[in-house]
N, C-alpha and C positions, 0 to 999 in steps of 0.2 A: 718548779714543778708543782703542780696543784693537785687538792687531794683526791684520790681515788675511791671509787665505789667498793669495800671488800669485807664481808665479814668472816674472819678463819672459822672453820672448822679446822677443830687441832684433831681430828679424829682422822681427817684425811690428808692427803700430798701438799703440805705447805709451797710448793713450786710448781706443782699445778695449780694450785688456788693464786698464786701470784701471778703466774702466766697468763690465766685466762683474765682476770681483772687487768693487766696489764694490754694484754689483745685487743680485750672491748675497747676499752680506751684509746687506743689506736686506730681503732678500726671505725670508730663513731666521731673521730678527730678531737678528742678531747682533749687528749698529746696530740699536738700538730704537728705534721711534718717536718721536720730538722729542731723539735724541741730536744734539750739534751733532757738527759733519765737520768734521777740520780740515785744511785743506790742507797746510801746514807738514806734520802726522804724516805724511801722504799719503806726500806729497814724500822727509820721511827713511826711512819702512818700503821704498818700493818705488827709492827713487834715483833721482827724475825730477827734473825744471822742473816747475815750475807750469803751463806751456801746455797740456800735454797733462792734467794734473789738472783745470784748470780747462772744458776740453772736457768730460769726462767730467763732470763734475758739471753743466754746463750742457747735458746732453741724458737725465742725471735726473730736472733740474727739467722736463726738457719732456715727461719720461712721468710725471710727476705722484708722484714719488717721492724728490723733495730739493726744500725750500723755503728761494731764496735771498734773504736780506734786507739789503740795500745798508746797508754800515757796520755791520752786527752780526754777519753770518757765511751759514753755510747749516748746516740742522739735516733730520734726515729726517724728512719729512713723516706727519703720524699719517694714520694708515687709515681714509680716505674710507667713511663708511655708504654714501652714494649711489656710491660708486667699487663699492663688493661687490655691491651689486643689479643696477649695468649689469655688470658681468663677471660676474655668474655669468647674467644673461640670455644675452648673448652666447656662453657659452661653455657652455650648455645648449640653442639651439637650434644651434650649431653641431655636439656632439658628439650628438645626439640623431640629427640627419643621416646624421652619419656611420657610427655604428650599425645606422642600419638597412638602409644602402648597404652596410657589412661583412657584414650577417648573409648576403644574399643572393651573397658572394664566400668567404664561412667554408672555412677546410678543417683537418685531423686535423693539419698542419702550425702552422697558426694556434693551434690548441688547444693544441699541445703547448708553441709559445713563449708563450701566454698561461701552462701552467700551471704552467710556467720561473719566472715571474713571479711567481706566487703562492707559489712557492716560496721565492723570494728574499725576500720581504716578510716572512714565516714566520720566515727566518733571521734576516734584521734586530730582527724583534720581539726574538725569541730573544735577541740579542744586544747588546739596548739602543740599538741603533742606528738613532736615528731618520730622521737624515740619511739614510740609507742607504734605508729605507724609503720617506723623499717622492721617492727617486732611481726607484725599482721603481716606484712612484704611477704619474711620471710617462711609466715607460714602458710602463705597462697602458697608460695611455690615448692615448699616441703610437702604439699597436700597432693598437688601433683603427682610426686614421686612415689609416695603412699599410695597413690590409687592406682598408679599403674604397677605397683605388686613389689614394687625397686625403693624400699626408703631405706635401704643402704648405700643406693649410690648419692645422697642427700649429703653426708657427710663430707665426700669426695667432691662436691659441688663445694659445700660451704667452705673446705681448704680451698680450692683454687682460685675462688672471687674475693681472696682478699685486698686485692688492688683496684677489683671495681667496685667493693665496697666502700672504701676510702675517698676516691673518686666520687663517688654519687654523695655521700654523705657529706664531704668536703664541698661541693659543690654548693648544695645546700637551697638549692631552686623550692622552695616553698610550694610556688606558686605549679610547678608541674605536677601535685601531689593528687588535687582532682581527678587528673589526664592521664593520671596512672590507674586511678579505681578504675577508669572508664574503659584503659586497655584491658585491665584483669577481668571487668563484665564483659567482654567481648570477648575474650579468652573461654570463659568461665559458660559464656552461651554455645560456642562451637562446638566444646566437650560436654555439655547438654544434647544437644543433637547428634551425638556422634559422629560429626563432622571431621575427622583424622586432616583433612588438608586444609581447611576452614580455622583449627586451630592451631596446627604450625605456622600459616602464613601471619594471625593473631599475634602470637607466642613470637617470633620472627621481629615481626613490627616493633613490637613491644621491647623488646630484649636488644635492638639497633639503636633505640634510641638515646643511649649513651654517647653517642659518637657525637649528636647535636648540641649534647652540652658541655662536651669537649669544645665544640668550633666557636661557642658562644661565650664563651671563657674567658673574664677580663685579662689583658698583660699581664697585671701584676700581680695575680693569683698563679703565673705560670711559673712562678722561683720555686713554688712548690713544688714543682714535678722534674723529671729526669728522663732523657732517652731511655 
């Protein structure tokens, strides 16, 4: 197990702080699918107890993202096919909502921190910086939700795309990353014009094409994954 990105505050929830350092990690494939997690590393990388390790991993396994097995260990769990289908349902008719609730709130303020954005993603390409790029992703589409008057339902997105996170991430298509800026300008131009059907159909497009790089998917990338 290699080391993790974490620095404590001892001010706050050491099992929250292990949790989400543990999450990312999972979730940006850094732990790969079916790596085992060891508590012990845990423990010596960040300088805790087991208590709060052990918390954190048992609220993992309860978002469907570490699989614990009595007397052999706990390993992260591979990437649910049926986990990607309901997240990306959910998290397609929720932002499809919210879209069309922003288009009708739009203003030259919004456009200019969307085109912030676009900018920033541009750089990241630039820069090989991918992490940095799913960072911009996600705040085109938390901006969204912000502008249509809902960044509480943002939250409720980012839990249920944990498995099309993983998926996109794992996947690791470099080369789509352009064709993404270029959907989220098209996106980004319909909700300039207040175009409500212009930009779901955008947002639509956009948000399907996970399913392409499912189909495009070598064999032997597919041990990864599970019904």
């Amino acid at each position: 197990m290699g080391q993790l990105a974490l620095v404590l505050d001892r001010r706050g929830s050491v099992a929250d702080q292990v949790h989400a350092a543990l999450r990312e990690a999972i979730l940006d494939v850094s732990l790969t699918p079916g790596a085992a997690i060891s508590e012990n590393s845990i423990c010596r990388q960040f300088e805790v107890s087991r208590t709060p390790v052990r918390a954190a991993i048992q609220r993992l396994s309860e978002e469907g993202l570490v699989d614990v097995f009595p007397q052999q260990g706990s390993f992260v769990s591979r990437i649910k096919i049926g986990g990607i289908h309901d997240s990306h349902f959910v998290r397609r008719t929720l932002e499809i909502a919210l879209v069309r609730e922003a288009t009708q709130r739009w203003t030259p303020e919004a456009g200019a921190r969307l085109g912030a954005i676009l900018r920033a993603q541009e750089d990241s390409i630039a820069a090989g910086d991918v992490d940095g790029f799913h960072r911009e992703d996600e705040r085109f589409h938390q901006l969204i939700a912000v502008e249509a008057g809902r960044e509480g339902v943002w939250p409720h997105i980012l839990a249920t795309k944990a498995q099309l996170t993983r998926f996109i991430r794992f996947s690791g298509n470099s080369e789509r990353l352009p064709v993404v800026v270029e959907e989220h300008r098209r996106i980004g131009e319909a909700l300039g014009a207040r175009d409500a059907d212009a930009a779901e159909a955008a947002l639509t497009a956009h948000l399907d094409k996970i399913f392409i790089l499912f189909e495009h998917m070598p064999d032997e990338e597919r041990r990864h994954f599970e019904p």
